[in-house]
N, CA, C and O atoms as a Maestro MAE file, in Angstrom:
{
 s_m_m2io_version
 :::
 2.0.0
}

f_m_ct {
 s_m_title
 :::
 protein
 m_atom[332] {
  # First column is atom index #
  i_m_mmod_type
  r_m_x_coord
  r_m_y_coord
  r_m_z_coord
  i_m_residue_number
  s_m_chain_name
  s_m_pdb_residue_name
  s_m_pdb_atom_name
  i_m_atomic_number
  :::
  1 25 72.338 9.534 37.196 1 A "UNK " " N  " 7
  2 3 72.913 9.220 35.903 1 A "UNK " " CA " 6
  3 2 73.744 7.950 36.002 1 A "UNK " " C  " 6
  4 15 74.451 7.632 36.959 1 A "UNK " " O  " 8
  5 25 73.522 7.146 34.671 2 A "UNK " " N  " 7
  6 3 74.583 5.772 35.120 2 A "UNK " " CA " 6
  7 2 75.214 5.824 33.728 2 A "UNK " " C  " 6
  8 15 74.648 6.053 32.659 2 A "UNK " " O  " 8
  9 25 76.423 5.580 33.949 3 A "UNK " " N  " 7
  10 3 77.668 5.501 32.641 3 A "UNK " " CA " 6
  11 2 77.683 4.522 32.215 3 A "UNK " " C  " 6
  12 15 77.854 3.760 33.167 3 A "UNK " " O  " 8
  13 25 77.602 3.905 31.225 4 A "UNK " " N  " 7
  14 3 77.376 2.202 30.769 4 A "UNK " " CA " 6
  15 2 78.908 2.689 29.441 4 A "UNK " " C  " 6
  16 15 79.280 3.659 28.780 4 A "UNK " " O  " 8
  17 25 79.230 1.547 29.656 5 A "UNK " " N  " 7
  18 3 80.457 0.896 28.058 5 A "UNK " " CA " 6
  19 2 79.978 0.030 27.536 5 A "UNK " " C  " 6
  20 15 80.060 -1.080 28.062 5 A "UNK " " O  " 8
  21 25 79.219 0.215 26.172 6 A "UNK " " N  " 7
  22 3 78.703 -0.829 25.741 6 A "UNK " " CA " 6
  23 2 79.608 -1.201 24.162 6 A "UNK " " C  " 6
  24 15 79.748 -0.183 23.484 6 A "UNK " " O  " 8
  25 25 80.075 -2.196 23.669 7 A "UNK " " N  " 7
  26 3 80.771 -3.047 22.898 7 A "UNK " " CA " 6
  27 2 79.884 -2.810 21.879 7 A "UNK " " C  " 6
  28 15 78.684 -3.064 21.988 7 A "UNK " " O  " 8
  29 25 80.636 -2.108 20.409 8 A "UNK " " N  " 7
  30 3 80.029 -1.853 19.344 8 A "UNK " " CA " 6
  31 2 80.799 -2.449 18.189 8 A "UNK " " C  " 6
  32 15 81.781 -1.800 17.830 8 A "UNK " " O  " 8
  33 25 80.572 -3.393 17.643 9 A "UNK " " N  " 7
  34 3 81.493 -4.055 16.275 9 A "UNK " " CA " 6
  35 2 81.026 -3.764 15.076 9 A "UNK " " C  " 6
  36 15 79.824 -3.708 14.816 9 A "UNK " " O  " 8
  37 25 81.958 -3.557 14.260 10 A "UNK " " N  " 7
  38 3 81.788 -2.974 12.702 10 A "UNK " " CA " 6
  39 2 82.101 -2.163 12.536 10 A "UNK " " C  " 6
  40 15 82.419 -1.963 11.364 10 A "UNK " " O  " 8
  41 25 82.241 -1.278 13.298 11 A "UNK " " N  " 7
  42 3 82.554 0.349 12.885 11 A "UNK " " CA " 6
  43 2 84.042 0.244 11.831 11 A "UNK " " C  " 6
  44 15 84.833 -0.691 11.961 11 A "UNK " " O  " 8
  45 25 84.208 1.173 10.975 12 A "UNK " " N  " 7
  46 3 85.170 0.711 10.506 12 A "UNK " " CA " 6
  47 2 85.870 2.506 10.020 12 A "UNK " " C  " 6
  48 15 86.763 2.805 9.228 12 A "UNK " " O  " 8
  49 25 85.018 3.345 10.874 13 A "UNK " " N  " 7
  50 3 85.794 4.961 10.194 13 A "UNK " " CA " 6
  51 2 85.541 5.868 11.697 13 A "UNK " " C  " 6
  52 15 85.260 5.375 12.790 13 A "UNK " " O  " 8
  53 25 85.716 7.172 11.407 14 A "UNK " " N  " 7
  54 3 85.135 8.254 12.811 14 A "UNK " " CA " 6
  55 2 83.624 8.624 11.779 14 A "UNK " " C  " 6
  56 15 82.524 9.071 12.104 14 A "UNK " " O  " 8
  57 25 84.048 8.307 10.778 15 A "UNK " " N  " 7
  58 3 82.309 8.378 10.295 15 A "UNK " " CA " 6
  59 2 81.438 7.657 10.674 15 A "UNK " " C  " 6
  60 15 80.375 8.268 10.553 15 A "UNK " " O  " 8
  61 25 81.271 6.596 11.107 16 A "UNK " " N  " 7
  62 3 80.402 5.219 11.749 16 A "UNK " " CA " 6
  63 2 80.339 5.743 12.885 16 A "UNK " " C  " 6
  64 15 79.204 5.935 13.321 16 A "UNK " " O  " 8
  65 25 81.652 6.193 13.838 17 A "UNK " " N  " 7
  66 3 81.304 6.551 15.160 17 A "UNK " " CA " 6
  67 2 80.183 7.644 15.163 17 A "UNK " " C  " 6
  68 15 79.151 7.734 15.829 17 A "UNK " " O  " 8
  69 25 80.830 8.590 14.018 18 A "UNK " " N  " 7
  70 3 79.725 9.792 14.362 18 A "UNK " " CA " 6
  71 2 78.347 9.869 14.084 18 A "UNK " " C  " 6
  72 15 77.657 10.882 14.200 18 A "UNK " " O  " 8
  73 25 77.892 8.504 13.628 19 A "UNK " " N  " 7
  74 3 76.648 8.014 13.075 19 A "UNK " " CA " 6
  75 2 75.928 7.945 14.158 19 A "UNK " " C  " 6
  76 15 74.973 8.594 14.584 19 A "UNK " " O  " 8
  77 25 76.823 6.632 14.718 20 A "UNK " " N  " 7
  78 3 76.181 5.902 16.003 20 A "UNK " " CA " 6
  79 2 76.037 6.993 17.192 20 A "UNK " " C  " 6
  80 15 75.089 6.845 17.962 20 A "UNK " " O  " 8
  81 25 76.840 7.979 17.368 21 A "UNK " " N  " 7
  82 3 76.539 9.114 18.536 21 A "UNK " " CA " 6
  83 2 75.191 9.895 18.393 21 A "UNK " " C  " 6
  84 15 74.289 10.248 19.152 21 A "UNK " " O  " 8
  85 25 75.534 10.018 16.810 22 A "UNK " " N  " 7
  86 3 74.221 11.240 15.969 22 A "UNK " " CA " 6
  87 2 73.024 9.954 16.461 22 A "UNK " " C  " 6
  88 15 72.131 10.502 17.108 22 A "UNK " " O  " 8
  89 25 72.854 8.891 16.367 23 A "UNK " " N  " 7
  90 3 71.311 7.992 16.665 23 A "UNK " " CA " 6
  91 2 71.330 7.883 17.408 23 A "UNK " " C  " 6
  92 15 70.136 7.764 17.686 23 A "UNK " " O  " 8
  93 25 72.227 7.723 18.871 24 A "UNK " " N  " 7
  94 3 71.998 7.298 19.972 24 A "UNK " " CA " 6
  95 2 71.321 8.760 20.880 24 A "UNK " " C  " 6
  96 15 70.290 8.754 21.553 24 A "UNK " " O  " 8
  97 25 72.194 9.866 20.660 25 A "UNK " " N  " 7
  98 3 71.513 10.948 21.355 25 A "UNK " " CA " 6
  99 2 70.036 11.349 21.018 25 A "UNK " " C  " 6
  100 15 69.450 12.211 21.672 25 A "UNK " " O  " 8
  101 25 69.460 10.681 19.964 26 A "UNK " " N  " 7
  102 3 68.044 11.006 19.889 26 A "UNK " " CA " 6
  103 2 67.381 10.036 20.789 26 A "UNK " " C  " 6
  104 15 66.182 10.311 20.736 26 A "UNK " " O  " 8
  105 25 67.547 9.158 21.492 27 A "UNK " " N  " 7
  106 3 67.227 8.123 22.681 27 A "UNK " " CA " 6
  107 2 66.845 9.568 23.296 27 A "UNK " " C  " 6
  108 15 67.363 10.632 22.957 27 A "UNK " " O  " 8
  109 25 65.721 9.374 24.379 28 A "UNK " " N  " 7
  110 3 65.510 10.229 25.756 28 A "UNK " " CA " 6
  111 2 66.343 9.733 26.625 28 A "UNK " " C  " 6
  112 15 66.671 8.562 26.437 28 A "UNK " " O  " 8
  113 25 66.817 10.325 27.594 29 A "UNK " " N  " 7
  114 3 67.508 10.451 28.460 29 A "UNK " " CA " 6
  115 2 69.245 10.485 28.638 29 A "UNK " " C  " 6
  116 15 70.003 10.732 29.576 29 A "UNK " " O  " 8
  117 25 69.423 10.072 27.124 30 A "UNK " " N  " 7
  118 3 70.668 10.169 26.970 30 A "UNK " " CA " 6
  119 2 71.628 11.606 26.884 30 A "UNK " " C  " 6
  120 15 71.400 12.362 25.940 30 A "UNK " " O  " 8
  121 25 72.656 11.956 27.838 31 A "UNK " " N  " 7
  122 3 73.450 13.135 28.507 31 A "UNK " " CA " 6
  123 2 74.312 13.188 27.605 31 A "UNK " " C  " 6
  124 15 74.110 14.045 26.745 31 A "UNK " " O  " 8
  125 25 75.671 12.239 27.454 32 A "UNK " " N  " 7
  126 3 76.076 12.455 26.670 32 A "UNK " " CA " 6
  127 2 77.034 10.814 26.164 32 A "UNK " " C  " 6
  128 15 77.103 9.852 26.929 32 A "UNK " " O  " 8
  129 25 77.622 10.835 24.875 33 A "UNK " " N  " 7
  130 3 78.063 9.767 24.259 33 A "UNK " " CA " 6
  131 2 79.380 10.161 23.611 33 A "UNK " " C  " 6
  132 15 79.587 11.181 22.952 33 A "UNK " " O  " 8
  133 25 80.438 8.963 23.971 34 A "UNK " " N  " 7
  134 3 81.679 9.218 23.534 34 A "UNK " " CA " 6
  135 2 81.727 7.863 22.741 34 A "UNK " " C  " 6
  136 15 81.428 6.880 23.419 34 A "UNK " " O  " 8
  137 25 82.068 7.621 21.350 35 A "UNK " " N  " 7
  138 3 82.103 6.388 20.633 35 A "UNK " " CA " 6
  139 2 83.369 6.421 19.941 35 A "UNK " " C  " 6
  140 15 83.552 7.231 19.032 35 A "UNK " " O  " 8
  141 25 84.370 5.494 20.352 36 A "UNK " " N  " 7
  142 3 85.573 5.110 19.870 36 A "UNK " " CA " 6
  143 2 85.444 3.986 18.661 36 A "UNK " " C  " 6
  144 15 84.971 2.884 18.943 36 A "UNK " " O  " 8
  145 25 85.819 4.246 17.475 37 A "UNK " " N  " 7
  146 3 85.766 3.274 16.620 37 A "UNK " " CA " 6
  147 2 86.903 1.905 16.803 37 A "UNK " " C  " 6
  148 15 86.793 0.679 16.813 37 A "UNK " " O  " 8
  149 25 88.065 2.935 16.940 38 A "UNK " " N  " 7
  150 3 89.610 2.028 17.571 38 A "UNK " " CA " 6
  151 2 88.531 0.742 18.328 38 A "UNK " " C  " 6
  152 15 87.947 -0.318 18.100 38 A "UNK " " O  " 8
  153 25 88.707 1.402 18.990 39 A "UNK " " N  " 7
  154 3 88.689 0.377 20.574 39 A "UNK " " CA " 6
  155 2 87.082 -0.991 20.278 39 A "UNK " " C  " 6
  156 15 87.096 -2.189 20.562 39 A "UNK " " O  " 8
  157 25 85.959 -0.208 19.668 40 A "UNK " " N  " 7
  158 3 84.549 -0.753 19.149 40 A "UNK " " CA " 6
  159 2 83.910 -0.479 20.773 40 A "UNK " " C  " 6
  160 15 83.559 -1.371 21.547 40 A "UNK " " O  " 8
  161 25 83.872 1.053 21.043 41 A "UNK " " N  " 7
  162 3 83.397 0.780 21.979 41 A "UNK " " CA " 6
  163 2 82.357 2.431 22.274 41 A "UNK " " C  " 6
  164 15 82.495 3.320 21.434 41 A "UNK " " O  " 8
  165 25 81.593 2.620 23.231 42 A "UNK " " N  " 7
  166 3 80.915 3.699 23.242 42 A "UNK " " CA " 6
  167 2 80.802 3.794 25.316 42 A "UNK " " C  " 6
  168 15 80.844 2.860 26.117 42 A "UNK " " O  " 8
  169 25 80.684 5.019 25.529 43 A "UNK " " N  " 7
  170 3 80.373 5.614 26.900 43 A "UNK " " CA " 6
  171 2 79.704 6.390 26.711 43 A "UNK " " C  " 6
  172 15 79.861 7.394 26.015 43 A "UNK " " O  " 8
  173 25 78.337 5.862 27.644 44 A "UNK " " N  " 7
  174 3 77.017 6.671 27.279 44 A "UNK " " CA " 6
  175 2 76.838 6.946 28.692 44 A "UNK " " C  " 6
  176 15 77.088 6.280 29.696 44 A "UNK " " O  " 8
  177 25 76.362 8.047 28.521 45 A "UNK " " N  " 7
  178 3 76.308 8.829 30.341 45 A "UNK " " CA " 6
  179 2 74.447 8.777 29.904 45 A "UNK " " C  " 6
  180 15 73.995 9.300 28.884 45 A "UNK " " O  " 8
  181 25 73.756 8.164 30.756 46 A "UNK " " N  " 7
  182 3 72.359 7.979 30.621 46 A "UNK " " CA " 6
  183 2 71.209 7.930 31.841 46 A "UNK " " C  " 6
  184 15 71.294 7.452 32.972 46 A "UNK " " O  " 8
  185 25 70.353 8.459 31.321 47 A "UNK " " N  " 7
  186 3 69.290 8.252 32.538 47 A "UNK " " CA " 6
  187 2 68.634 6.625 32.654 47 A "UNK " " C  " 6
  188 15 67.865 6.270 31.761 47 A "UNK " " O  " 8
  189 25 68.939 5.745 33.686 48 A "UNK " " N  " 7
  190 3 68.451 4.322 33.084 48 A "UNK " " CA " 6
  191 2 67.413 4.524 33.041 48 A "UNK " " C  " 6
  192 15 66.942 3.884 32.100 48 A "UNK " " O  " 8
  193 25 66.009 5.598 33.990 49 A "UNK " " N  " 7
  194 3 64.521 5.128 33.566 49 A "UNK " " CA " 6
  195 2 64.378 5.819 32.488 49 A "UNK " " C  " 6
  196 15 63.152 5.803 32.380 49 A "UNK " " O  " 8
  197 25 64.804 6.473 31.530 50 A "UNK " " N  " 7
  198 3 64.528 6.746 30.073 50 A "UNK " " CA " 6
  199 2 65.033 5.969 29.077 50 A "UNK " " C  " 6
  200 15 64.271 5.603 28.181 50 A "UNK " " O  " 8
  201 25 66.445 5.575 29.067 51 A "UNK " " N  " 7
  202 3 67.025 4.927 28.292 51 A "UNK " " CA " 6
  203 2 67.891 3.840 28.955 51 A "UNK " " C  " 6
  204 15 69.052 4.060 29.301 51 A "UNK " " O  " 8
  205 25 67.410 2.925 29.078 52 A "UNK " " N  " 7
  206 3 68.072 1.227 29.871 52 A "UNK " " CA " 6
  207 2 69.205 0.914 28.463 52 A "UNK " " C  " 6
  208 15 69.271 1.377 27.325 52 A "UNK " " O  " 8
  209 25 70.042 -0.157 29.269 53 A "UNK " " N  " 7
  210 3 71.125 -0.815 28.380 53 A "UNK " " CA " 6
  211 2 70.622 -1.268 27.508 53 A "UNK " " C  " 6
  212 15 71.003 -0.918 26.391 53 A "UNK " " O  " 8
  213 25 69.514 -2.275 27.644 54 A "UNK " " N  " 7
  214 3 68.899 -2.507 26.491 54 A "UNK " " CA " 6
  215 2 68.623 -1.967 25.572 54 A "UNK " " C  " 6
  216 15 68.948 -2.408 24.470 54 A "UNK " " O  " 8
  217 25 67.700 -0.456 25.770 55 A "UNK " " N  " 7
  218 3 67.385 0.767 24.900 55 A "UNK " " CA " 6
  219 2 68.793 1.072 23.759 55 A "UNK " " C  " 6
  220 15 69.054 1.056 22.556 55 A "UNK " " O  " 8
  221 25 69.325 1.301 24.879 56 A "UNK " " N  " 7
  222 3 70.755 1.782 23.804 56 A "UNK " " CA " 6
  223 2 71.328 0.796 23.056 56 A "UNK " " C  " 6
  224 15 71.770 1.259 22.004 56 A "UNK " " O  " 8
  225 25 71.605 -1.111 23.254 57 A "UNK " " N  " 7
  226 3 72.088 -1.866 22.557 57 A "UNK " " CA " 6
  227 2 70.917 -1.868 21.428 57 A "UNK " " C  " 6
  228 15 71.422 -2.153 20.342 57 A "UNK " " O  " 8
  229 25 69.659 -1.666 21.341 58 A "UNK " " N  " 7
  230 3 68.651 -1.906 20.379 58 A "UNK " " CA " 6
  231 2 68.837 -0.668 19.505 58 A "UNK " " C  " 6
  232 15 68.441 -0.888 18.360 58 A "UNK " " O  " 8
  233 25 69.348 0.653 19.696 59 A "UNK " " N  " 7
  234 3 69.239 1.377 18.792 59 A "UNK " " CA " 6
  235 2 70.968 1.635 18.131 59 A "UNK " " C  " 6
  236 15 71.325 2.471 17.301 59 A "UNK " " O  " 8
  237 25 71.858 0.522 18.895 60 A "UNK " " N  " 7
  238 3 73.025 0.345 18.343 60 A "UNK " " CA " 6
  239 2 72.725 -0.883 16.735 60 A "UNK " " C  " 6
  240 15 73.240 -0.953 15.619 60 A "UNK " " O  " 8
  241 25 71.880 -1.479 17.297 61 A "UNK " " N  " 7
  242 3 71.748 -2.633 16.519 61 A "UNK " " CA " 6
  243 2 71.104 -2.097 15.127 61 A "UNK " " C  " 6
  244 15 71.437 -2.500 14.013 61 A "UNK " " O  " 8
  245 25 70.017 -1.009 15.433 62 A "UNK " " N  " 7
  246 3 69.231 -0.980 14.657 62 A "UNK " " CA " 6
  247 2 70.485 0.240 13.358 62 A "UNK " " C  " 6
  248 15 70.168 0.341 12.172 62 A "UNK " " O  " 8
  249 25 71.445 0.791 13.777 63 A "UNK " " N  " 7
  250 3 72.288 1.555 12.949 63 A "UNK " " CA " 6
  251 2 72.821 0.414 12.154 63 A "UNK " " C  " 6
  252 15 73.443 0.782 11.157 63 A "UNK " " O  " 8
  253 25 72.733 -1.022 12.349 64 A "UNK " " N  " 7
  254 3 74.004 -1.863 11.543 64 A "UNK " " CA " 6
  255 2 74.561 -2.187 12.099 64 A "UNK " " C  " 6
  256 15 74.636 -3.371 11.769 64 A "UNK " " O  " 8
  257 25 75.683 -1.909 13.552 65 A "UNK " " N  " 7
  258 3 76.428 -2.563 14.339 65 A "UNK " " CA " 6
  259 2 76.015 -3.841 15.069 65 A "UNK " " C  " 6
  260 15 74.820 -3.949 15.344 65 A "UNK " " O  " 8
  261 25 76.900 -4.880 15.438 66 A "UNK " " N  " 7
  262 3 76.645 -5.232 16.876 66 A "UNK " " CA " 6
  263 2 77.108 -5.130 18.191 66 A "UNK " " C  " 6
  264 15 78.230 -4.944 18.663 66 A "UNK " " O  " 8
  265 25 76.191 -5.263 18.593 67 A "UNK " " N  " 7
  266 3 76.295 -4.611 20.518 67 A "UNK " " CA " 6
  267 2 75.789 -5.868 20.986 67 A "UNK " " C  " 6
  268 15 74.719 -6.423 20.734 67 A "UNK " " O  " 8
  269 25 76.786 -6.233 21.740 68 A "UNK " " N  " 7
  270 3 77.104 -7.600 22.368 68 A "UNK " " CA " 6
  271 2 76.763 -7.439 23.790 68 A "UNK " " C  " 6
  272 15 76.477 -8.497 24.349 68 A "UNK " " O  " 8
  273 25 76.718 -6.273 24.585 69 A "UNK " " N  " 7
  274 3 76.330 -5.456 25.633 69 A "UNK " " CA " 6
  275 2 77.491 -4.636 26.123 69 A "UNK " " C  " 6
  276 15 78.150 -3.861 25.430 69 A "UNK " " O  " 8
  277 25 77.681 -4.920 27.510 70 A "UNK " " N  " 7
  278 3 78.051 -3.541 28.623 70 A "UNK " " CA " 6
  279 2 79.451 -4.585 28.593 70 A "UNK " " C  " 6
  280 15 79.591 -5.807 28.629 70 A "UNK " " O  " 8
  281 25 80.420 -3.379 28.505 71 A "UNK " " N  " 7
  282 3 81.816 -3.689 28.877 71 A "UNK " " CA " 6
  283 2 82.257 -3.902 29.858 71 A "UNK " " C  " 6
  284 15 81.261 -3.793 30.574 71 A "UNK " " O  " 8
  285 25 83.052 -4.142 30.493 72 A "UNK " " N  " 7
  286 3 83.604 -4.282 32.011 72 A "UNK " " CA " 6
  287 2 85.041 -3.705 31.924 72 A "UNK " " C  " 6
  288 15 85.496 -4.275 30.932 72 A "UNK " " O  " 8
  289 25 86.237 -2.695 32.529 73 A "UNK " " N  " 7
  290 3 87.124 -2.536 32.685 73 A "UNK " " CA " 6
  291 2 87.819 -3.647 32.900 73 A "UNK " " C  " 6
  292 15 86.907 -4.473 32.910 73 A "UNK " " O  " 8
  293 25 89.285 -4.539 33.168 74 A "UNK " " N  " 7
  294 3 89.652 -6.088 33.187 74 A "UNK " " CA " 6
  295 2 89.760 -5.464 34.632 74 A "UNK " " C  " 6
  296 15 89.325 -6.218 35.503 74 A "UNK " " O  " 8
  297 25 90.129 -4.542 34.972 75 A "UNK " " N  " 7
  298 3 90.287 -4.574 36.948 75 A "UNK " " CA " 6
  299 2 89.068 -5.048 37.461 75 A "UNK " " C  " 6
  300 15 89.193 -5.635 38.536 75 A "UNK " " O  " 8
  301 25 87.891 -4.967 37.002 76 A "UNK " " N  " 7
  302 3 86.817 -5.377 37.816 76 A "UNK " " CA " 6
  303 2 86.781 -6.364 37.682 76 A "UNK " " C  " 6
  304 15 86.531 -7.042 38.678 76 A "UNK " " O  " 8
  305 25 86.972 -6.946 36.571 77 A "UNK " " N  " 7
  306 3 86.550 -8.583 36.669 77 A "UNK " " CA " 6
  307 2 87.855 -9.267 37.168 77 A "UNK " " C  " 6
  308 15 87.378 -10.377 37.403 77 A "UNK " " O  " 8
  309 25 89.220 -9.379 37.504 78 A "UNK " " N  " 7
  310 3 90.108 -9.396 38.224 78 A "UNK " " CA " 6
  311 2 90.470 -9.803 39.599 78 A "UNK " " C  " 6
  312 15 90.865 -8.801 40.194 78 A "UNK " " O  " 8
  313 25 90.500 -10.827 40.335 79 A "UNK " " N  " 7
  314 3 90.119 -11.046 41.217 79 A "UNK " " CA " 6
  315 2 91.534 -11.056 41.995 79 A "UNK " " C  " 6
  316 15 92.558 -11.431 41.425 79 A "UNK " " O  " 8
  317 25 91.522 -10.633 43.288 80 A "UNK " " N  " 7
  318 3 92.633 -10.351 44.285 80 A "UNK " " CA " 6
  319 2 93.352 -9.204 43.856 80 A "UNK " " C  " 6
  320 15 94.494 -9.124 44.308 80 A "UNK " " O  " 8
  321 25 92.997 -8.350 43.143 81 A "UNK " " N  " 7
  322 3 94.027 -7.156 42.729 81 A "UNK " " CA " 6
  323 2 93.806 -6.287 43.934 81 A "UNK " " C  " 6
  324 15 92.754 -6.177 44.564 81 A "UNK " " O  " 8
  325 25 95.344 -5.478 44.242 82 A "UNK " " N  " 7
  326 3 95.439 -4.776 45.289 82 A "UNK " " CA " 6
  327 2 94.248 -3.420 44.659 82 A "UNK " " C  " 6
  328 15 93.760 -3.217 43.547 82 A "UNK " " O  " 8
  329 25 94.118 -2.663 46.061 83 A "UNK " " N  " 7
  330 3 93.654 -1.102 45.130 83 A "UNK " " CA " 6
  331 2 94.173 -0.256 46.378 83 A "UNK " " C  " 6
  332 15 94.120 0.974 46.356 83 A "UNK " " O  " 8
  :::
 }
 m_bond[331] {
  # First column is bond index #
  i_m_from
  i_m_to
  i_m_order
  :::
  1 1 2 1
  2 2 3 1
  3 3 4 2
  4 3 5 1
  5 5 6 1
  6 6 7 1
  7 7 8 2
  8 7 9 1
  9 9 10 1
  10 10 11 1
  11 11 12 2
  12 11 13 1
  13 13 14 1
  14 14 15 1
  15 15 16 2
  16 15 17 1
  17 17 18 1
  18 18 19 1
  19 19 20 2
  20 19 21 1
  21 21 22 1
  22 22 23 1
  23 23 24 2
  24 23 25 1
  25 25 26 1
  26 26 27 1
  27 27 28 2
  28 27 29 1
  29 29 30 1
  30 30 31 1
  31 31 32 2
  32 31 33 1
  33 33 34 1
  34 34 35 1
  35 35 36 2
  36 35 37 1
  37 37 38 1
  38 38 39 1
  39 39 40 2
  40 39 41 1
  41 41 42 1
  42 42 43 1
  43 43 44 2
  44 43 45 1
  45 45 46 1
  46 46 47 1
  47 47 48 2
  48 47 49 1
  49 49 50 1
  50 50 51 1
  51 51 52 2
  52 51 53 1
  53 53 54 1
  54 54 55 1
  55 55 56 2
  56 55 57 1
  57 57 58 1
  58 58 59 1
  59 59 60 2
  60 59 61 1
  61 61 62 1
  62 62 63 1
  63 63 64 2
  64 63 65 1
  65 65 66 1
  66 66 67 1
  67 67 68 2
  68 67 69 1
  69 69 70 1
  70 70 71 1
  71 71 72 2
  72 71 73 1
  73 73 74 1
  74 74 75 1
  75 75 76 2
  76 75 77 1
  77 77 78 1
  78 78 79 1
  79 79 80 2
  80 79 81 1
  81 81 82 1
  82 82 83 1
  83 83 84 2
  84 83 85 1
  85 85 86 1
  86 86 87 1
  87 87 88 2
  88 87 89 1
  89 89 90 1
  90 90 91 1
  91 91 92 2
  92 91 93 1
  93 93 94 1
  94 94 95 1
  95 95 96 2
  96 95 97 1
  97 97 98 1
  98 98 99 1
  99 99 100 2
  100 99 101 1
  101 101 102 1
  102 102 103 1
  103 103 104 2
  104 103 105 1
  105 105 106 1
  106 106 107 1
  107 107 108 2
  108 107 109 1
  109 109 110 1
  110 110 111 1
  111 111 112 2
  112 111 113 1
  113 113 114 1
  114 114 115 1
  115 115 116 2
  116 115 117 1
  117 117 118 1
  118 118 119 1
  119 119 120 2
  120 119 121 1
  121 121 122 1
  122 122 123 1
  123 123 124 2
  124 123 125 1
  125 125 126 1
  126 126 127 1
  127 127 128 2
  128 127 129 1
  129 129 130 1
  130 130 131 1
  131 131 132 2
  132 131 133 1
  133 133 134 1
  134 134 135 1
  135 135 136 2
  136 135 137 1
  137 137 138 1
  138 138 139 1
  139 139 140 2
  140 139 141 1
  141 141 142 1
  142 142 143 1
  143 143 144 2
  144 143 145 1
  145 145 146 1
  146 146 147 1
  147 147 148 2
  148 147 149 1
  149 149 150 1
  150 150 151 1
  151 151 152 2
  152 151 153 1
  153 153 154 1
  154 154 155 1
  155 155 156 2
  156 155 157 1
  157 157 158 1
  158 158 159 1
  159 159 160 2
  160 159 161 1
  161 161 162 1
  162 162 163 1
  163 163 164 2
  164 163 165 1
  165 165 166 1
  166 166 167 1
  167 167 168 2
  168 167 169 1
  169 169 170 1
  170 170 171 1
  171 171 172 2
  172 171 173 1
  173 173 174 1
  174 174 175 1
  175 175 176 2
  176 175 177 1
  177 177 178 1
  178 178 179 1
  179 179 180 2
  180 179 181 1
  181 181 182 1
  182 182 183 1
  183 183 184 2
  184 183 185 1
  185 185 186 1
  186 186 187 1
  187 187 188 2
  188 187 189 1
  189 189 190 1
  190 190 191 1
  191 191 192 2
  192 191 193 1
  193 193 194 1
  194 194 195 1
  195 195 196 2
  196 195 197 1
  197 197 198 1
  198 198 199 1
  199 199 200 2
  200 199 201 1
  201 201 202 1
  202 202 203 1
  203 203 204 2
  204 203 205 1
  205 205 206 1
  206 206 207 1
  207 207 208 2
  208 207 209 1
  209 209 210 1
  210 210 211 1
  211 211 212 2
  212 211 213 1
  213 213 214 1
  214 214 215 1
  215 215 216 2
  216 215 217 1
  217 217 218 1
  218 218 219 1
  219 219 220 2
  220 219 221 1
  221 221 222 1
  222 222 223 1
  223 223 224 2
  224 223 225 1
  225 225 226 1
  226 226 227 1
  227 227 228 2
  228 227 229 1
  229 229 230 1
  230 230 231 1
  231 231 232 2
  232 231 233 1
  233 233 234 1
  234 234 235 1
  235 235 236 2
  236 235 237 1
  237 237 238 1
  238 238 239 1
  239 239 240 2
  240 239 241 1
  241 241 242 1
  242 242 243 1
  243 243 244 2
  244 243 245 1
  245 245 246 1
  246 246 247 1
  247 247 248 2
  248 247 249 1
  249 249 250 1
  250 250 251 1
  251 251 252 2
  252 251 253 1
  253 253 254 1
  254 254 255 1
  255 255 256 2
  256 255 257 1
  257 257 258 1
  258 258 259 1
  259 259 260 2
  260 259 261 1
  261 261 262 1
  262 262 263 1
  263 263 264 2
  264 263 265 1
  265 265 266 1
  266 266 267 1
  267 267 268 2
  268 267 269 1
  269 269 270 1
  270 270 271 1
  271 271 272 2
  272 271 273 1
  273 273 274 1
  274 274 275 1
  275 275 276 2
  276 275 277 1
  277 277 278 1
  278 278 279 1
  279 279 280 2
  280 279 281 1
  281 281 282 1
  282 282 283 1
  283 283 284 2
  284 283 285 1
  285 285 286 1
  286 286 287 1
  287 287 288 2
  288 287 289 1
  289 289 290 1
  290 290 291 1
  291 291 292 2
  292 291 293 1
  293 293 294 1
  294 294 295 1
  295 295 296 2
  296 295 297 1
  297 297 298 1
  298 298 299 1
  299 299 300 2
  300 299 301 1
  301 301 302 1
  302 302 303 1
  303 303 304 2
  304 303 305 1
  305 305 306 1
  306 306 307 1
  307 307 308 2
  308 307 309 1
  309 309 310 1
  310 310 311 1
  311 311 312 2
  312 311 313 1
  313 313 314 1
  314 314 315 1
  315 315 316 2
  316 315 317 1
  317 317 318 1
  318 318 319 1
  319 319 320 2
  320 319 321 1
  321 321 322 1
  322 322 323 1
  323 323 324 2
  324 323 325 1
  325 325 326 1
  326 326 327 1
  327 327 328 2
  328 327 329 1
  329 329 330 1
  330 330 331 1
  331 331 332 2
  :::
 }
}
């Protein structure tokens, strides 16, 4: 299973979120989906050979949003941080 954060803009209620969860779980392979409207963002726990990043930004797109792609936490992209 691979967890992807993918960047969703427009949303503008928990109704939009619950749109975009309700279309995305009809994707195959998709486990499960947490979609924050706050933040414009979604965590999709997914099988990549059923449903790739791509898969999921195309059926983000196709609800009305845009999906710009996969998020990054700022610690990863962060360079010299202790851990």
């Amino acid at each position: 299973m691979t967890i992807s954060i993918v960047q969703i803009g427009g949303m503008l209620s928990v109704l939009s979120a619950q749109g975009v969860e309700k279309q995305l779980m009809k994707l195959a392979g998709i486990n499960k989906i947490e979609v924050n409207y706050v933040s414009g963002s979604a965590t999709v726990t997914h099988d990549d050979q059923l449903a790739s990043l791509r898969d999921i930004q195309k059926a983000v797109k196709a609800c009305g949003y845009h999906c710009s792609g996969e998020l990054l936490p700022k610690h990863v992209c962060q360079t010299g941080v202790n851990q």
